[in-house]
N, C-alpha and C positions, 0 to 999 in steps of 0.2 A: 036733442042737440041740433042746434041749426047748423055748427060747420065746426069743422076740427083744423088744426095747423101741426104742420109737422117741425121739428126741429135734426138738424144732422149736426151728429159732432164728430169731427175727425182729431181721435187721440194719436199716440206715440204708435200705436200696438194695433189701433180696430177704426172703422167708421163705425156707427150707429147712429140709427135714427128711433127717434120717439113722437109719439102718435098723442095732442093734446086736445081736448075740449074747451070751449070759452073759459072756464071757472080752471083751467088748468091742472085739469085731472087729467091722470095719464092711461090712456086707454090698450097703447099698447108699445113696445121694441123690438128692437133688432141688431147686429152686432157682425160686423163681418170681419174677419183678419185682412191685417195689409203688413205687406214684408219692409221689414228693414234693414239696410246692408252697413255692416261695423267692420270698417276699415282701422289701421294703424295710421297715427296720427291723427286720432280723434276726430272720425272721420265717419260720419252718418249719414244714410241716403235713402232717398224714397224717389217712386213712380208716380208722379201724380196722376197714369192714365190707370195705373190698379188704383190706387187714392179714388177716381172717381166712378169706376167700375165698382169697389167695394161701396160706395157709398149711395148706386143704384141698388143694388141688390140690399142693403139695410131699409130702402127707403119701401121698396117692392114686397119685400118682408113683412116691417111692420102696416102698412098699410091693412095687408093677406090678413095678417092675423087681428087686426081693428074692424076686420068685414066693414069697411068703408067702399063708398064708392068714391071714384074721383073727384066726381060733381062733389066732394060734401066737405074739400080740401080748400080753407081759403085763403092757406099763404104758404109759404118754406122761407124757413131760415136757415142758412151756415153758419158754424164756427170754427175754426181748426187750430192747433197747434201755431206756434210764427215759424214755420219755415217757407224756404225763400222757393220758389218753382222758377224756373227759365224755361221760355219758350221761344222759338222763333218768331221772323214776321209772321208768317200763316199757322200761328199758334201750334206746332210741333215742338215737341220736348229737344231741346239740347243738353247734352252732358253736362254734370257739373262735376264728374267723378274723374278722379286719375286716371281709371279703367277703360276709360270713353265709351262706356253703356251710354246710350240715349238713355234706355228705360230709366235711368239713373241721374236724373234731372230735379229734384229736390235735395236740398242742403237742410236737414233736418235741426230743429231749434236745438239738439241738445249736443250739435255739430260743433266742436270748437278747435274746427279746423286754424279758422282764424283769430287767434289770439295776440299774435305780432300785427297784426292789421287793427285789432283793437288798440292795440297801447300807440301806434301811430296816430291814430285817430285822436286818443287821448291827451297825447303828446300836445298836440296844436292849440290845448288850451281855449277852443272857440267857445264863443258866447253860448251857442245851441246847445253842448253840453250840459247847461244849468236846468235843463228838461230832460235829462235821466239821470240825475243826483250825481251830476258832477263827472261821471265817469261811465261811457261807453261801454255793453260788454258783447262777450264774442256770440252771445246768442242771438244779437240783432242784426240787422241786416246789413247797413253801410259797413261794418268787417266784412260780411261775406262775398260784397259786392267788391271791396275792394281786395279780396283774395282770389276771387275767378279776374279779375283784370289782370293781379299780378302773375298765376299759375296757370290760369285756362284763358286766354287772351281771344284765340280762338272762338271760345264760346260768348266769352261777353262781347264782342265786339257782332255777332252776329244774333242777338238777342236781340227777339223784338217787342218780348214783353218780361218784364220780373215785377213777379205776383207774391202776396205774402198767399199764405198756402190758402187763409179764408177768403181771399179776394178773388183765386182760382177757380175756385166752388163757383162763388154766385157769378163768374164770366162763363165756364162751363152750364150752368144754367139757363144763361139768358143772354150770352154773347157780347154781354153791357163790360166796358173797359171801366168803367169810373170804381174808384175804391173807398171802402172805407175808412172813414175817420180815427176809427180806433186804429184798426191795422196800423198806418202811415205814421199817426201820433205816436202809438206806443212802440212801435220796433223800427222805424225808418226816417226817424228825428224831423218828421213836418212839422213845423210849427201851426196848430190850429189856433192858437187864440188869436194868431195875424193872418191866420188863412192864408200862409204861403209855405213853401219851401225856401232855405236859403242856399243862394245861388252862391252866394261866398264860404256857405262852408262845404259844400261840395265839392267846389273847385282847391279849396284848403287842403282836402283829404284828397286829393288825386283823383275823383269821379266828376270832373267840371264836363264831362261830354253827357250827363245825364239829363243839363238843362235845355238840350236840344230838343226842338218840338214843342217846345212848354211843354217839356217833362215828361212826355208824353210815355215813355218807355217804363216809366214811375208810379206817376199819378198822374193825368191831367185834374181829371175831376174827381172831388174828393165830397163825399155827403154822409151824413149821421147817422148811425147803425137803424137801420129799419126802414128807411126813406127803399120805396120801391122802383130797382132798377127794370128797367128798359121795358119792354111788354110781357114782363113776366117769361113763363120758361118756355122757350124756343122749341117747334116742334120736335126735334131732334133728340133733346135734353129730356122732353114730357113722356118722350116716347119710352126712354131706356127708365125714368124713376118711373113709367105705369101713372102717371099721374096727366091732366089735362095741358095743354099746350094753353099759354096765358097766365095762367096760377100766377100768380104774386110772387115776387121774390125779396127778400128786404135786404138790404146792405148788412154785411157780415159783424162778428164778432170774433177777437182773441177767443179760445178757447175758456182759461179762465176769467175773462170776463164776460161770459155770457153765463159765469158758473154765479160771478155778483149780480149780475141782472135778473139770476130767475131767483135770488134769498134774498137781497136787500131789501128790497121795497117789499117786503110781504106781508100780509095783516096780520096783526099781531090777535089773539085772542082775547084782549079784551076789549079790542077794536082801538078805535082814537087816531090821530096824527100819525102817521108814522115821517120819521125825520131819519132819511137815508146816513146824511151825516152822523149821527149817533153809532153809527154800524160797521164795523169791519165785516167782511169777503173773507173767508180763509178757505182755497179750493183746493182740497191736496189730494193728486196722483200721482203720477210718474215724479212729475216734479210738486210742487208747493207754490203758490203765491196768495198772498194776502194783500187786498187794496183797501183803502180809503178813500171815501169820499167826502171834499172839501166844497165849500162857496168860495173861495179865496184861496188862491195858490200858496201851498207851502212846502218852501224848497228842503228835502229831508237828506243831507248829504249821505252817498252811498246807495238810494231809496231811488228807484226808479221816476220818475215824473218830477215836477207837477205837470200833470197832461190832461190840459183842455178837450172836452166831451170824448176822454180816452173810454169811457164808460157809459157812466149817465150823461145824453144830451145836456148842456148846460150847465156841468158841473166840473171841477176840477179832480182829479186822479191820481193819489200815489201808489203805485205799487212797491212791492217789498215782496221775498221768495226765496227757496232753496231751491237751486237746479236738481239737488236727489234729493226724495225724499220718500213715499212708495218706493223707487229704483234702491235709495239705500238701504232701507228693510228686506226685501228682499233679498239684497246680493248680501246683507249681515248675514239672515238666517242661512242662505243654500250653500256658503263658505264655512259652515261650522261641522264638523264630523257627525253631529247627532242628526241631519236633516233627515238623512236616507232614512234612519228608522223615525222620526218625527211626521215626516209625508206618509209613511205607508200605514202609522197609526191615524192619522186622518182624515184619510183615504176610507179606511177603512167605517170608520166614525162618521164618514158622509160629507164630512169639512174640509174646505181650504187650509192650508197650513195654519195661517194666522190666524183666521179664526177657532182651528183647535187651541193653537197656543192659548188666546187671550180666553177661552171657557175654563181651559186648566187653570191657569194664573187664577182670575178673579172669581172662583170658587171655593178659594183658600181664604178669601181675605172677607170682614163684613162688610166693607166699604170699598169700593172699587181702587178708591186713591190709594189705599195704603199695597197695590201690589207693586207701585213702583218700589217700596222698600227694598225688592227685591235687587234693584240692582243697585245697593249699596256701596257697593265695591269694584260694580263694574261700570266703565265709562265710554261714551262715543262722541268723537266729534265726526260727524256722518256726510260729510264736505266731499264725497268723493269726485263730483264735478266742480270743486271750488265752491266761493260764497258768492251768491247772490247780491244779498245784501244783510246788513246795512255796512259792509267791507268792499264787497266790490271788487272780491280777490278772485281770479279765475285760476289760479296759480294753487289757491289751498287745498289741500287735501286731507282725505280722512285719519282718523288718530282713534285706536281702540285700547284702552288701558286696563290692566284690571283681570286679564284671560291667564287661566289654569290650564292645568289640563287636564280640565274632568270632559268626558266624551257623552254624558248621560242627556235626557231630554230638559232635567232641571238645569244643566248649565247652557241649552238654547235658550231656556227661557228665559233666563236670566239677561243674555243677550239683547234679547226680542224689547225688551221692557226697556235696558239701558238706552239703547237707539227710537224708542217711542219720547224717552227722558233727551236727546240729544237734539232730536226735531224740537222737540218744546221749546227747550234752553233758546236754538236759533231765529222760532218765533219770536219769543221773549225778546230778544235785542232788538227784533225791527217793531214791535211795541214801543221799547221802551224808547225807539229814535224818535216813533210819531209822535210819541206824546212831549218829547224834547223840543220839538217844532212845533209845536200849536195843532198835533193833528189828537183831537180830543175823542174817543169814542169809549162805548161800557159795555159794547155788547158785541160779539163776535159770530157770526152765522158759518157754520163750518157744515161743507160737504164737498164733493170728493169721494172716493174709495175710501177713505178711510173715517168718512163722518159715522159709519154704521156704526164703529167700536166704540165704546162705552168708555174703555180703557184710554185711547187715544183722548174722547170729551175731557176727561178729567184729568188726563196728564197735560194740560192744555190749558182746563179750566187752572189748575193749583200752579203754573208757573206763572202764567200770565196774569191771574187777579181777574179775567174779564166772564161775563157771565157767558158763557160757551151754548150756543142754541144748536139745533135742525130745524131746515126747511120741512113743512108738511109732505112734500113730493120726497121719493126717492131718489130722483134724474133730474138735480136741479139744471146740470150743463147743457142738456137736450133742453129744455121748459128756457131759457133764457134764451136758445136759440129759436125755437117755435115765438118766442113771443114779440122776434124778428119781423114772424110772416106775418102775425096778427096784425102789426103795425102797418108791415106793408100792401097787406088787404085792406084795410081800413076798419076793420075793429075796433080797434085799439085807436084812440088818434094818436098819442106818442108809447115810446116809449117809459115814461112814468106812469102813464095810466096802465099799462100791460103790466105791470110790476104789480100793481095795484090788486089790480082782478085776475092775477092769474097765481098769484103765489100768496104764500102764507106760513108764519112762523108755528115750529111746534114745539117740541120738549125743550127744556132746556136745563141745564148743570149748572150749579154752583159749588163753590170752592170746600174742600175739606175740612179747612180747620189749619188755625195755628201749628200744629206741629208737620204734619204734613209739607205746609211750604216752605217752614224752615229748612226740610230737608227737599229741598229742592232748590234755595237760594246755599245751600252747603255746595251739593252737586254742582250748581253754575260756577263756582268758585273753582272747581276742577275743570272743568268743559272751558274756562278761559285760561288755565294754565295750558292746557293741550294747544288752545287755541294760537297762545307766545310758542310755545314747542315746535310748531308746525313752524310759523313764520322765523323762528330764529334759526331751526334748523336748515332751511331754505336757505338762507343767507350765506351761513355756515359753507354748507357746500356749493354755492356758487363763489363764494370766494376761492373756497379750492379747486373749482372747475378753471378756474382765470389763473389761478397760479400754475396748474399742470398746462393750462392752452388746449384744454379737451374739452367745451361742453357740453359734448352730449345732449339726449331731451332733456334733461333738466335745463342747461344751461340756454337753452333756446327758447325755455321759457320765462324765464327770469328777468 
């Protein structure tokens, strides 16, 4: 091995960093917690100085355990989660919290604090909007920037930097302000295909003091995911990740798009072309998102993008997602009476919850597919942070139909399987919008937490029609970020070429069988009644909120 690159991804829950080879073997990881603080009012919040302290100690880790030396380290990549970090001029954290913690300076993506500041936003109708499918949501940034103006005025007006959280990283690295192309494109409405910002729809949305400086408090300069910022990592920065002072550092990545960067482009086994375009992204943890990549902008209403080098340098970007998804599996199963005794059986058994559940499940069955049969009767629509896309409803929420009262482990399971069928169902719709717009693809590269499950491939594979792959790596989100550094070392000369040689396609699923999907085009048939139920019952009650003159949270958000 002549030189290794490391990759840091900062999720919801942990940093980690992974440790890669040329050929994109993973040599080694590491994994630290970082705290989240959940307020009322849907109200998320992070420390970016633990953020970057947890993501020394990941880096310090796995390195220890790759028995690497410094010298043998030839780039680092970021990716993180899109939350927004506020910092002063002299890069100190300012609150972004009701609390007025300083420590408490990140507005966390799954924050939907701002949601009246979205639909304002949305209101105005601007052109810019036609580059997140028409409709703004509260996970991005210009709401959040325009809810600390309107709440913490204070703090925005004495901010001297806002950073999406992966642009943080690589300025904590290397002291280099310039941002990322992806960050700006996909969460903070730059327009990259004109290479500018627009100074009319900022000033539109109430934030026109942002174009002061050329931007400066934004983005001045904005460059291609991997392009190598400033002299590499600053002694200070070399000193806390144990790594050397100068190391490469490449321009950051979204989190799940650096999860499409390390499966897209990967060779396929029987070698030949590989045509990124043919391929959806589907990265699911905490939350879900699935991208596509186009030659030619296709506008997919509700669908985040079209966003120029939001991804692949040189190529156009739709993204499509659930805000829960891991999140909503989770909180289905631990809200069910059986958990307690379901955790201490697999516990015991040596397994994660989920994965005890899905060995029981698909040991009953000869065909993996046929365990969704199970929940026949039982229904999720698993929205508990609202739709993503292709609705664009932040407002929606989840709908469980179908619940007894048996307390035993067969009716968690039954659960467990409904809500894997309710994720799919939600995939399915923003499939079926790509392919309504001209976004053509047959092959789906899924990883994430939940690519391990065999159960999840196939409940995936039989709703969607698409042939459902894994990446050869385990850690595709780390491998997309290392392949960051490789770029920004000079390994790699772009980013397509690091796709090339450092990843590669492995197993793959195909579809059940005719009866199978019919029962699951049955099921979507319920999953869009729930779907009317939620939205008319909204309505329902906010008309009675208007007639008594009490709106309450509901009526605030409507």
């Amino acid at each position: 091995m002549r030189q290794a690159f490391i990759g840091v991804d900062v999720g919801t829950s942990s940093a980690r960093a992974g440790v890669f080879d040329e050929r994109g073997t993973l040599l080694a990881t590491a994994r630290h917690p970082i705290t989240a603080w959940h307020e009322a009012g849907n109200i998320v919040e992070q420390s970016s100085s633990e953020i970057w302290s947890a993501c020394a100690t990941a880096v310090r880790t796995a390195v220890a355990e790759a028995a690497l030396a410094p010298s043998m380290v030839g780039g680092v990549g970021f990716d993180a989660t899109c939350s927004l970090v506020v910092l002063d001029a002299a890069a100190q954290p300012l609150s972004v919290s009701p609390s007025g913690d300083p420590h408490r300076n990140v507005i966390v993506w799954m924050d939907h604090r701002a949601i009246a500041e979205a639909r304002a936003v949305n209101d105005t109708g601007d052109d810019v909007l036609r580059y997140v499918g028409g409709s703004i949501s509260p996970e991005m940034e210009v709401p959040k920037l325009l809810w600390l103006k309107r709440h913490l005025p204070a703090t925005y007006q004495a901010a001297g930097h806002f950073f999406d959280l992966a642009d943080f990283l690589s300025f904590k690295a290397t002291g280099s302000t310039v941002r990322s192309m992806c960050t700006l494109t996909c969460k903070w409405n730059f327009l990259a295909h004109e290479g500018r910002w627009s100074r009319s729809y900022l000033e539109r949305v109430g934030l026109g003091e942002l174009v002061q400086d050329d931007y400066a408090r934004i983005g001045r300069d904005i460059v291609a995911p991997g392009t190598a910022l400033g002299g590499g990592l600053t002694t200070s920065a070399a000193e806390e990740l144990g790594l050397l002072a100068g190391t490469p550092v490449g321009a950051s990545l979204i989190d799940a798009h650096a999860g499409g960067v390390g499966t897209i482009g990967g060779r396929a086994k029987g070698g030949g072309t590989v045509d990124v375009c043919n391929r959806l992204a589907y990265i699911m943890g905490t939350s879900a998102c699935i991208m596509a990549t186009t030659s030619a902008p296709c506008f997919v209403p509700g669908v985040w993008g079209p966003y120029f080098s939001g991804m692949v340098p040189g190529l156009w970007l739709n993204e499509g997602g659930q805000s829960a998804a891991g999140a909503a599996i989770d909180y289905l199963i631990g809200s069910h009476p059986a958990c307690g005794e379901t955790a201490a059986a697999a516990r015991t058994a040596g397994l994660d919850i989920l994965d005890y559940l899905e060995r029981r499940i698909v040991s009953r069955f000869d065909r993996p597919g046929d365990a969704a049969l199970l929940a026949r009767n039982v229904h999720v629509l698993p929205e508990f942070l609202g739709n993503r896309s292709p609705y664009a409803d932040p407002d929606s929420r989840a709908i469980v139909a179908g619940l007894d009262l048996d307390a035993d482990i067969g009716a968690i399971e039954r659960l467990f399987v409904a809500g894997l069928c309710g994720l799919a169902y939600g995939l399915a719709e923003v499939v079926e919008a790509f392919r309504a717009h001209g976004v053509k693809s047959e092959l789906m590269v899924i990883s994430g937490g939940a690519a391990r499950s065999a159960l999840v491939r196939q409940i995936m594979t039989d709703t969607t029609g698409l042939t459902v792959v894994l990446p050869t790596t385990s850690e595709p989100v780390l491998l997309g970020a290392a392949m960051l550094g490789a770029v920004a070392g000079g390994a790699c000369g772009s980013v397509g070429e690091a796709m090339t040689a450092m990843s590669a396609i492995g197993s793959s699923c195909e579809p059940s069988g005719a009866a199978v999907m019919d029962f699951h085009r049955a099921k979507r048939q319920v999953y869009g009644l729930m779907r009317k139920l939620d939205h008319d019952g909204r309505a329902v009650m906010h008309k009675t909120a208007n007639v008594t003159g009490s709106t309450g949270s509901m009526g605030s958000e409507l």
